[in-house]
N, C-alpha and C positions, 0 to 999 in steps of 0.2 A: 372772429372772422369765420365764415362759412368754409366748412371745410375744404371747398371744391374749389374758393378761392383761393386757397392758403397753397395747394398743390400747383396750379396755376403759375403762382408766384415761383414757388421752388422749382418746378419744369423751367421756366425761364429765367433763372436766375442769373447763369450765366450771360444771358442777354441785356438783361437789364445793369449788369456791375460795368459790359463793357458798355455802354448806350445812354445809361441815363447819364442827367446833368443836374443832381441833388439841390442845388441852388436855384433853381428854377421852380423848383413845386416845393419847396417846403415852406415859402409864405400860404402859396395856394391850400396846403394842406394843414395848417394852422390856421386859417380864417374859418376851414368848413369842420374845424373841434377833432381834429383825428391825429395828431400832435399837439401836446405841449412845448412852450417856450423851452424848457428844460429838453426837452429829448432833442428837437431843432439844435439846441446846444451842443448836444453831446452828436449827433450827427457831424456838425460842423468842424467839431475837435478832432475827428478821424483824420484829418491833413488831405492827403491827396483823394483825388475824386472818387477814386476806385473802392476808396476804403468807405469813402462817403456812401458810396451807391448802396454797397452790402448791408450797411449799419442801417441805411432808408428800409432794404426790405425786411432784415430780421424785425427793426419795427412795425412794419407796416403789419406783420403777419397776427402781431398782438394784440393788434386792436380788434373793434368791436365788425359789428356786421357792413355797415355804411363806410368802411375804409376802402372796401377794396371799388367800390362805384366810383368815389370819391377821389381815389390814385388815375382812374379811367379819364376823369372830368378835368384833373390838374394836368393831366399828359396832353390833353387836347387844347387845354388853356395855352400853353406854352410852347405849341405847335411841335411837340413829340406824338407824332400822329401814328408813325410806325410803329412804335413800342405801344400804344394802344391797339392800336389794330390788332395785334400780335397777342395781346390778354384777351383781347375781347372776343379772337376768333376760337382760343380756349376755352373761352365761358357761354361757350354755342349761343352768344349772341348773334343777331345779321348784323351790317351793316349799317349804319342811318339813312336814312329815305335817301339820301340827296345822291348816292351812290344808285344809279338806274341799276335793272336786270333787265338784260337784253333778251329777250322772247328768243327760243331756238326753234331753228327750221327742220323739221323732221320729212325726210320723201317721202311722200307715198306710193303704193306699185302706178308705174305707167303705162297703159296699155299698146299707145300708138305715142310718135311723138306729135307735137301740137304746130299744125299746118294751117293753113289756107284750104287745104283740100277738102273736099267734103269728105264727111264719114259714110264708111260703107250702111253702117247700123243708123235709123232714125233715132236711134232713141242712145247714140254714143256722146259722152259729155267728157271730154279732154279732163286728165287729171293734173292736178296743179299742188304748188308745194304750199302746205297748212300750214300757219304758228297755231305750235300749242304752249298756252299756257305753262307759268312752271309748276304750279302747282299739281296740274295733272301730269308731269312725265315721273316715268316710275320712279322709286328711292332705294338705290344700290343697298344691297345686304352686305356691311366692312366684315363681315366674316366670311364673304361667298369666295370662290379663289379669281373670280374677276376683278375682286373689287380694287385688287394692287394696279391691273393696267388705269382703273379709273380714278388712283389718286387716292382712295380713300382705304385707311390703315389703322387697325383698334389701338389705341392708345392702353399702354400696361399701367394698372391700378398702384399708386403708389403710395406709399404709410400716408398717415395724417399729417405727421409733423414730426421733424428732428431737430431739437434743438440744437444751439451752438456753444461752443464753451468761449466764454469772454474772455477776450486774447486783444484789450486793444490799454493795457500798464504799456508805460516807458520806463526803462525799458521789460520789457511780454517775460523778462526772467533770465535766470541762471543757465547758461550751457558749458558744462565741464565736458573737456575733452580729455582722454587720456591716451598719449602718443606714445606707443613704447616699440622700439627702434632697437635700440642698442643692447643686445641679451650676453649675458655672463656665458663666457666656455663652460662653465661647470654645468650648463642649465642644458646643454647641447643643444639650443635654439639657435637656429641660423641671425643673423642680424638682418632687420624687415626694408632693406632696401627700397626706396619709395612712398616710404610711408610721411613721411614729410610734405611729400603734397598732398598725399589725401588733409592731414591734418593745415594745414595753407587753404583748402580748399574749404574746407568744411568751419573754419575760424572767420576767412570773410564771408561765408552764404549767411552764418547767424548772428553775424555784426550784422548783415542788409536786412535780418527778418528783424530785427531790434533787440536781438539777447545781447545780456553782458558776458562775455565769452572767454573762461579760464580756461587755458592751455598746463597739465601738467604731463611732463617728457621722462621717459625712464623710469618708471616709478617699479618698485618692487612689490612683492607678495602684499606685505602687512600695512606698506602705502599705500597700493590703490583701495585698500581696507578705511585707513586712514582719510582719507579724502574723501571715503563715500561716505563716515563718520560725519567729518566737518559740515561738507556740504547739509546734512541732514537734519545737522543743528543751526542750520541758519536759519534767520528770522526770513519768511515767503511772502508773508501776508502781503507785501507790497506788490506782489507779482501773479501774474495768472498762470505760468507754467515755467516747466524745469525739464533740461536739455541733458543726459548724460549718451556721451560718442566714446566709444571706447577701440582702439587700434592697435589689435596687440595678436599675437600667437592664442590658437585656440585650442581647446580639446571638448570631448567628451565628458558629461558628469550623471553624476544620480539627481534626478529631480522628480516634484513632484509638481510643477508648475509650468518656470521655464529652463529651458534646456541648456546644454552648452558651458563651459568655464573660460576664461581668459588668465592667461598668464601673467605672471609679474616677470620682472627680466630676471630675476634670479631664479626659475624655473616652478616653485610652488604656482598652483592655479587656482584664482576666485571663483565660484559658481556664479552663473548669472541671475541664476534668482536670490544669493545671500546680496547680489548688488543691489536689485529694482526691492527687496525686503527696508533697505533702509531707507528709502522714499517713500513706502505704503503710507496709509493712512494712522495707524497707529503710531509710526516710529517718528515720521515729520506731521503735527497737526496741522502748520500752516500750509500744507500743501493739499490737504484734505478737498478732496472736490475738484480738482485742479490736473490738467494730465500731465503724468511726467512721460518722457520718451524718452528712449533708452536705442541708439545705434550701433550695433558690433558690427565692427569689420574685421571679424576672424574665426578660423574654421572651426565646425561643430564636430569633425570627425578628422579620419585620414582618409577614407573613399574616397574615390577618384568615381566624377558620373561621366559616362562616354556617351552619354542620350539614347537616343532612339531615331531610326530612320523616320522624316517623313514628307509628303510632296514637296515639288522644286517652290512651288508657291505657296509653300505655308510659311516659310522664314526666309527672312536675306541673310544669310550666313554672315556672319563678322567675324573676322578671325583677331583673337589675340597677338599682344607682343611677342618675339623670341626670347623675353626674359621674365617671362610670367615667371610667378615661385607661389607656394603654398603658405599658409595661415595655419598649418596641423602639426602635430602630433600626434602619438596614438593615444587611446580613452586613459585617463588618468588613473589612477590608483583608489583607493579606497581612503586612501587616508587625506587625498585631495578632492574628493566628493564631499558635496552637501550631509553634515551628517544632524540629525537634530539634537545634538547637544553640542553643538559647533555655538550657537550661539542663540540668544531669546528672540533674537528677528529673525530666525531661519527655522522656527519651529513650523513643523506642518498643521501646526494645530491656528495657526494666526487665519483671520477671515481672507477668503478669495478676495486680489486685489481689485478693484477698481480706478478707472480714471490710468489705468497703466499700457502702454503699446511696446513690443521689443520688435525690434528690426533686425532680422540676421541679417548677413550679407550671403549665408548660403543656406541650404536646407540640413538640418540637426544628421550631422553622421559625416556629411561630404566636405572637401577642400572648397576653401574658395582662394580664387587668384588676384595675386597682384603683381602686376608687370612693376620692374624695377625702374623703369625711365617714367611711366606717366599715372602710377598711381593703382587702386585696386578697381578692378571694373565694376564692383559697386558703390563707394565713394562717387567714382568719376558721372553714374549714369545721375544717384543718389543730386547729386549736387547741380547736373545740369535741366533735370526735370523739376527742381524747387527754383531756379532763379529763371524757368522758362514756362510754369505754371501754378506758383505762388498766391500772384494774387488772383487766379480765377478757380481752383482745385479744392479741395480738403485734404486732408493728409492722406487718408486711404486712396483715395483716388489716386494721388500720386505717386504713392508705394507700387498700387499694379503697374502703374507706367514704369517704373525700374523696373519691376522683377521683369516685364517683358523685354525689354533692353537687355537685362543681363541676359535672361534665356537663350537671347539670339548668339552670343560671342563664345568662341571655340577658343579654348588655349592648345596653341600645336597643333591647331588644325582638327580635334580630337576633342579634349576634354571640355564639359563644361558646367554653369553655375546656377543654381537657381533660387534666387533670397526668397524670403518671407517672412512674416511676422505675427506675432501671439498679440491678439486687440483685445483690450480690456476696458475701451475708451466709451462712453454713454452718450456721446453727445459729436456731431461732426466737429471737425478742429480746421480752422483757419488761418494761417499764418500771417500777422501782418505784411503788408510788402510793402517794398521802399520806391522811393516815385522814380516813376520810367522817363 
């Protein structure tokens, strides 16, 4: 496909997943050679429409030069006119003849207005208003600074093409959750009040995305070791991706990758990179290629961030619960740091991962909060921007919609939180969605 069309497609993409109606042009576009029966197939197996639509244009984008005319001619077919129009006014096409251009009237200066009365001058001739032609009326400069009242706005250059990672196995894979709640006296961690709904919360959003969804509660030091073990020995092949949520007390560590440790309840702390090490590509080969994510809900520090002043109308202030609590500790010890003889997947000599994403819930150093009645306010934002743009977003895209959410929320009126994430991923990531 021609470059220029392929972007075309991707600019509208979101237009087309909510708009088209896949059953309608995919005979059309099988009589004129630009699908196969087979792909038609696998179109159709996507279930709901939505999912139908996306899978039409990641193919569409693969085909050859005469596809993208050929989607134009099937839209029209089927009297999806708008959604044509819409490409075509992309692809600095005009319209088709049958649409007129109405001639504009331009004034010209008037010297007298036009009477009955005689003119003083023999030789005065009333001026009257001219059509011109559109061809002769000037052609705005879209980079002049008029050109915005006049509607017309440079379009920003965008890559050639990003592919997708194929996310449409039933069920799309494994999501381990690890919920740990209840912390031993000896560990002097508080117990994580709340933390049960984040994990309710986050167990049905990835039963709706189609993960098989293990819950393991309590777990200690050497078990959540143990389970990243399991999980890593499991046969994937069947699956396109791998979910690990982890909900626990956090701290600081030594890394050289990703940052941050999570607690077990008897107070030792796992590194987050000796975690995302046994999903690499080396350690699980069925997952090779395939992206795993990885979500912490627990702090990277003991800092406390108080923000920064700034205008009334940059942010709506959301204030936190009265029983927000912290996720910290202070930085760990040495002998709770990544060390590289800790273990053969934690050496720093193993290749930069790929295909991997980690999601903190707050930025490496600072507290993040979680109110004890309705859960942590990244879980809470986390969960409500994936079953509210799911199936129209990619991952990243959804990620900055939390982190802007959480940005805005004050705990106490004062303190506040800011997630993000270490992307490792090659390819945009779609989640399947479940029918509306």
């Amino acid at each position: 496909m021609d470059p220029k069309h392929r972007q075309i497609l991707q600019r509208h993409r979101s237009n087309l997943v909510t708009a088209l109606n896949p059953p309608d042009i995919c005979d059309g576009l099988l009589s004129k050679g630009v699908f196969t029966q087979d792909m038609i197939d696998e179109i159709k197996s996507k279930g709901i429409r939505r999912d139908q639509a996306r899978q039409l244009v990641i193919e569409l984008e693969m085909r050859g030069s005469q596809a993208f005319p050929a989607f134009l001619e099937c839209l029209r077919e089927t009297g999806q006119h708008d959604l044509a129009d819409l490409l075509q006014c992309g692809d600095g096409v005009r319209r088709p003849p049958s649409v007129p251009i109405q001639p504009s009237l331009i004034p010209l200066p008037v010297q007298n207005p036009i009477s009955t009365a005689k003119p003083d001058r023999p030789d005065f001739t009333p001026q009257r208003l001219v059509p011109l032609r559109p061809e002769s009326l000037p052609v705005p400069d879209p980079f002049s600074p008029s050109s915005e009242t006049q509607g017309v706005r440079p379009t920003r250059p965008r890559r050639d093409s990003i592919q997708c990672y194929k996310m449409d196995a039933s069920p799309c894979g494994i999501c381990l959750i690890i919920n740990n709640v209840d912390f031993d006296p000896a560990s002097e961690l508080k117990d994580r009040k709340g933390s049960d709904i984040d994990c309710d919360k986050m167990e049905k959003r990835f039963k709706a995305l189609n993960f098989e969804v293990v819950v393991k509660r309590n777990l200690k030091f050497k078990r959540i070791r143990h389970e990243m073990s399991t999980l890593a020995k499991r046969d994937h092949s069947a699956y396109d991706c791998c979910v690990v949520i982890i909900l626990s007390h956090g701290t600081e560590a030594n890394h050289n990758r990703f940052p941050g440790a999570v607690h077990g309840v008897d107070g030792p702390s796992v590194p987050v990179q000796l975690i995302t090490n046994y999903l690499n590509g080396q350690n699980c080969p069925s997952l090779q290629g395939k992206p795993k994510l990885f979500f912490i809900q627990a702090c990277g520090g003991g800092e406390k961030d108080v923000g920064f002043e700034v205008s009334p109308d940059e942010v709506e202030p959301s204030l936190g619960g009265m029983d927000d609590q912290m996720d910290a500790i202070p930085m760990s010890s040495s002998s709770d740091s990544l060390s590289t003889s800790d273990e053969v997947d934690a050496r720093a000599s193993l290749p930069t991962p790929s295909d991997i994403l980690v999601s903190y819930s707050t930025f490496p150093g600072y507290v993040s909060w979680r109110d004890t009645q309705a859960g942590s306010w990244y879980v809470e934002n986390l969960d409500r921007v994936l079953e509210e743009n799911a199936a129209m977003d990619d991952l990243v895209t959804m990620l900055m919609m939390v982190n802007d959410a959480v940005s805005q929320i004050s705990a106490k009126g004062l303190y506040k939180q800011m997630p993000g994430s270490f992307n490792f991923l090659r390819k945009l990531l779609y989640f399947q969605s479940s029918p509306s």
